[in-house]
N, C-alpha and C positions, 0 to 999 in steps of 0.2 A: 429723386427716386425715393417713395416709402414704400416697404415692405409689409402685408399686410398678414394677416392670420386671420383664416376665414373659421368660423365656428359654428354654419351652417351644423355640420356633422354631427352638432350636438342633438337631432333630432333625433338622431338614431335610438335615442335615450328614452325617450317620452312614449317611443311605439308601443310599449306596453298598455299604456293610458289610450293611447287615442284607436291602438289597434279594438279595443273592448266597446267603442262607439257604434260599431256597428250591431252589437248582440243587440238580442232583445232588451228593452228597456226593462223588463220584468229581472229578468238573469243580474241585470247591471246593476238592480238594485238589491235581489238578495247576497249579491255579494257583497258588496257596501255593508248592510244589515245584517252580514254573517259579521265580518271585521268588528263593526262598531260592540257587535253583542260581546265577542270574544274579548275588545280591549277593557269594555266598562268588567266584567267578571273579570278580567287580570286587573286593572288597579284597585278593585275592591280585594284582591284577595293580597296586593302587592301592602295594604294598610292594615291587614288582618297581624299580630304582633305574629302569632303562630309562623301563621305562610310564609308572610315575608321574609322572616328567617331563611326560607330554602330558595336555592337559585332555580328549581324548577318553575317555580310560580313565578320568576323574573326572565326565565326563557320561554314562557308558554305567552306571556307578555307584550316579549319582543318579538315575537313570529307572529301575534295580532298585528302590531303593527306595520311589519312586513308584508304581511299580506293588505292591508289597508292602503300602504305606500305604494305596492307595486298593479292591486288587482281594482281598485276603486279611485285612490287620489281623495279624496275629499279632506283628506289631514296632511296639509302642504309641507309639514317639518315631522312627520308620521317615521319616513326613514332616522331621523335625527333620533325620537321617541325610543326608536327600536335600537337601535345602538345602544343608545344610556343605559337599557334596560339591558342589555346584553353583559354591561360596563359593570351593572350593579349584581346582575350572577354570578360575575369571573369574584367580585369582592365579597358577598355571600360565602361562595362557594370556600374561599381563601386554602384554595390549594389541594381541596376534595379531592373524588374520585371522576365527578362532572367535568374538572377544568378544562379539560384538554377535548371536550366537548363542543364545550360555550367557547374555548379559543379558536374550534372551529368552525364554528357562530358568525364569530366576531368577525373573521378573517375568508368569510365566505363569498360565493360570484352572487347572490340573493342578496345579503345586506350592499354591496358595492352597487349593483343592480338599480337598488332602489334610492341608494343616496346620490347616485350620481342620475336615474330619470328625471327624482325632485328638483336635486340642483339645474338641472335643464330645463326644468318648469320656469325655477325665477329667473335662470337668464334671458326665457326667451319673455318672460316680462318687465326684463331689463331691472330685476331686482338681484343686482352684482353682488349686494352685501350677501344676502341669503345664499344665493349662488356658491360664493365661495365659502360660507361655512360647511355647508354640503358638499362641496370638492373637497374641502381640505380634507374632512374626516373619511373622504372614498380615498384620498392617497394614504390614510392611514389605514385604512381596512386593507387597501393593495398597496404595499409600499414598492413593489419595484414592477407596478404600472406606469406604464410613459402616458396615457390616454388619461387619467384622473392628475397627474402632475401637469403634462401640456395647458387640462382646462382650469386645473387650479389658477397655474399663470396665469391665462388667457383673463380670467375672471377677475382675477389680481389687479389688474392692469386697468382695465375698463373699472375697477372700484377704487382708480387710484391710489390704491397697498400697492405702492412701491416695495417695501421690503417683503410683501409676501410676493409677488411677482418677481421678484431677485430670487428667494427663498427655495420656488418652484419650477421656474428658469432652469436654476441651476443643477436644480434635479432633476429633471426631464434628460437635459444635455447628460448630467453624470449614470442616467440609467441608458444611455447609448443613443438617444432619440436626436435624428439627425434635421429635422424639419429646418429649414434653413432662416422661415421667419421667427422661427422663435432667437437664434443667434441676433438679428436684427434687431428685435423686438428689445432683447435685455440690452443690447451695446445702446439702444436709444435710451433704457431707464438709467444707464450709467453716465452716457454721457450729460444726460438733462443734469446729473448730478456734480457736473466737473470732473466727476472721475476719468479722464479721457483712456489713461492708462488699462484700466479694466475692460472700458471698449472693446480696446484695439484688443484686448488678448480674447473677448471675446467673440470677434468678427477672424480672428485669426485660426480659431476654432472651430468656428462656424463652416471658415474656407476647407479647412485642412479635411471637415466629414461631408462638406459639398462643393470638391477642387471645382464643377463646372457653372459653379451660380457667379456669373456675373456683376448680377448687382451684389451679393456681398462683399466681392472683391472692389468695386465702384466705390460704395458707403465707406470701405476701410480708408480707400485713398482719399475721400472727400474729409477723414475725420484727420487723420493726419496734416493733408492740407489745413483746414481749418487751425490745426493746434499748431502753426508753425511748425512739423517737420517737416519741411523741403525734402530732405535726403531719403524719408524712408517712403513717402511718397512716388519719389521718382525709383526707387526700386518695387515699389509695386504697379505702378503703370509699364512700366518694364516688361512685367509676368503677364500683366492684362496685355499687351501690344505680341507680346511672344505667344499667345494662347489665341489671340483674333487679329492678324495682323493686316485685315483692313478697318479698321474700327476708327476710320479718323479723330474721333471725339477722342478718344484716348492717347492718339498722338500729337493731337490740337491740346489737350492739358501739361504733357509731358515739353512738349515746345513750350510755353507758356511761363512753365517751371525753371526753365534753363533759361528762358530770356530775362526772367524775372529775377533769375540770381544771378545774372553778369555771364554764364557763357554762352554767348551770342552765336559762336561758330557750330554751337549743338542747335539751339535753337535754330537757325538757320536749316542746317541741314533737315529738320523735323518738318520745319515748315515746307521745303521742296517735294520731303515724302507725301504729304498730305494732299500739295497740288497735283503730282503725278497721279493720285486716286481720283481725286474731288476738282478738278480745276476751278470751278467756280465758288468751293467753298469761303462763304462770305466771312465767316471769322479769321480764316485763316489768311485770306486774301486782306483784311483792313489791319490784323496782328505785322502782315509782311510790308504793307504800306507805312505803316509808323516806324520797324522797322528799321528800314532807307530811309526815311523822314529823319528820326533819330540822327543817325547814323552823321547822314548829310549837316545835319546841325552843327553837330562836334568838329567835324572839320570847318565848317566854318568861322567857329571859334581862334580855330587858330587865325586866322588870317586877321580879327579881328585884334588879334593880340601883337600883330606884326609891327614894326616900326617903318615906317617909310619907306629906309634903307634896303630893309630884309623883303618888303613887301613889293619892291621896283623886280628883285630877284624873286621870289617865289610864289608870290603872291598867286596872281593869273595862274598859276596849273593847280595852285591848292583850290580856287576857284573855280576852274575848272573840273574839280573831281568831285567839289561841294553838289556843281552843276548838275553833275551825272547819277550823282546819289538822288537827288531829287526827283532827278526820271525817272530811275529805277520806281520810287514810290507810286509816281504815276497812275501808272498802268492796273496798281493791284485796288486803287480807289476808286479807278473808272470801272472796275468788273463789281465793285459792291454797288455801285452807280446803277450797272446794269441791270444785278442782282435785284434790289429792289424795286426799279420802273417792272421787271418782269413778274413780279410777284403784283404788282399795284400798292404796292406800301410806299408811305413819304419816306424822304432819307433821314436819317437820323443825323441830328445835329451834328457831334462830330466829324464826321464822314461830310457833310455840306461843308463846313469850318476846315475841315483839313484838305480840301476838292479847291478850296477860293484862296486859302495858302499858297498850295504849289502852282496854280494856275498863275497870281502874281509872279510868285519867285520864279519861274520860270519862263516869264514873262522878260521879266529880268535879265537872266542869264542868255536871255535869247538878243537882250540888245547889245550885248557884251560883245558878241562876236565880227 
């Protein structure tokens, strides 16, 4: 199972741009031709010693380029432009009458607007670096937006900045944002990093703001399993088995779990619940075949241990119980037997190899009598 995060939605962003396609091309280009006139008279006067002095001439600047970023596009880092220049008034200004102006400039839905349309320009041409310098500075423009931190990560990620996709992850999740692939998304940059622990508290997280996502709870139990915890494993297939209690895949791992650490009489019983759903289910049916297979083994050990004397007295019924274990297994190798002639798939080695096993041993047991 991977969890995926779709970023389609980032076109929402661009409609500005591409919504202006349709005007007249005349319209489309004296708007262009207003921006471009307005930004070259703001940097000339941003160099003038005078002007530049005053942060009006750095706000009148940055709203060139705002409107170039959002109404034309032809200046693909124009949003970027307009910022600095926003950056450079608040410094200007250093604490004027203007500040609280320009800070809400800075901190406006028009600059966010346009840094995050641009940024959606180079993602959608798969330029993640650019991309995310454009998100990063829309989560500072909006710092308790979950939609400029979601695509920060998302951008993060796909540019291989692990630590700014951690960075942004996590602040997405800490502004409330409950999307369940981003929980995934981070427990997967943590665990590529061996942090398993982080994971889990992230998938744990994850569960607790989306109790009905499935697969998060799945991937928790899969990372567990994977890190050797048995124990906390099996109390989370537990919650999975108690939440969908025909889900045999969840009750085929949880048997599995128990057979695999020595309590057989659990595992056992798991495996019965599964047939009573599934009767034909083929893992469950070849897990119950080996089983008895098993099983049968170890008693025959004994017998193998016996001395002559002990073995004239008890032999033949330990033998005889070996026998029976054997049968038992039978039955659940002929239904995977079944299982695949009805499917038209070859048997799988094992299953052919443990089919020519019992069919001797039992062969065996049957001249015995």
């Amino acid at each position: 199972m991977k969890k995926t995060i779709f970023v389609s939605v980032l076109s929402m962003f661009t409609a500005g741009v591409f919504a202006q396609s349709g005007l007249d091309n005349q319209l489309k280009e004296a708007q262009c031709k207003s921006a471009a006139d307005e930004i070259a008279k703001g940097e000339k006067a941003s160099q003038d010693a005078k002007k530049g002095a005053k942060s009006s001439t750095w706000v009148k600047l940055a709203a060139a380029y705002e409107d170039m970023a959002i109404n034309c596009g032809k200046d693909s880092m124009a949003s970027e432009k307009a910022y600095n220049a926003y950056k450079k008034a608040l410094e200007v200004e250093a604490g004027g009458k203007g500040t609280k102006e320009i800070e809400a400039a800075l901190t406006s839905q028009k600059i966010y607007s346009a840094l995050m349309q641009q940024g959606a320009g180079f993602y959608n041409g798969k330029n993640f670096t650019s991309a995310l310098k454009l998100f990063r500075i829309a989560s500072e423009v909006s710092p308790k937006d979950t939609t400029a931190s979601l695509y920060t990560g998302i951008v993060a990620q796909l540019a291989k900045d692990n630590e700014a996709a951690k960075i942004y992850f996590n602040k997405f999740i800490e502004q409330g944002g409950k999307d369940a692939a981003v929980f995934y998304s981070l427990s997967e940059v943590y665990k590529n990093e061996k942090n398993t622990a982080k994971a889990v508290e992230v998938l744990k997280k994850g569960i607790a703001s989306n109790p009905g996502d499935k697969d998060l709870k799945g991937t928790l139990v899969n990372l567990q399993l994977s890190s050797g915890n048995s124990e906390e494993a099996i109390n989370e297939l537990k919650k999975l088995i108690e939440a969908d209690p025909t889900n045999v895949n969840n009750m085929l791992n949880l048997a599995i779990l128990y057979d695999n650490g020595g309590k057989k009489e659990e595992a056992l019983g798991w495996y019965k619940k599964i047939l009573a759903i599934d009767p034909t289910n083929y893992d469950c049916n070849f897990n119950l075949g080996v089983f008895h297979f098993n099983q049968a083994v170890e008693i025959k050990k004994e017998v193998d241990k016996m001395d002559m004397k002990e073995y004239q007295k008890n032999g033949k019924a330990v033998e005889d119980k070996a026998c029976a274990k054997f049968g038992e297994a039978k039955p659940h190798f002929d239904i995977c037997k079944s299982v695949r002639e009805k499917e038209g798939k070859a048997l799988d080695q094992d299953l052919t190899d443990n089919l020519n096993s019992l069919t001797t041993v039992l062969e065996q047991c049957s001249k015995r009598k």
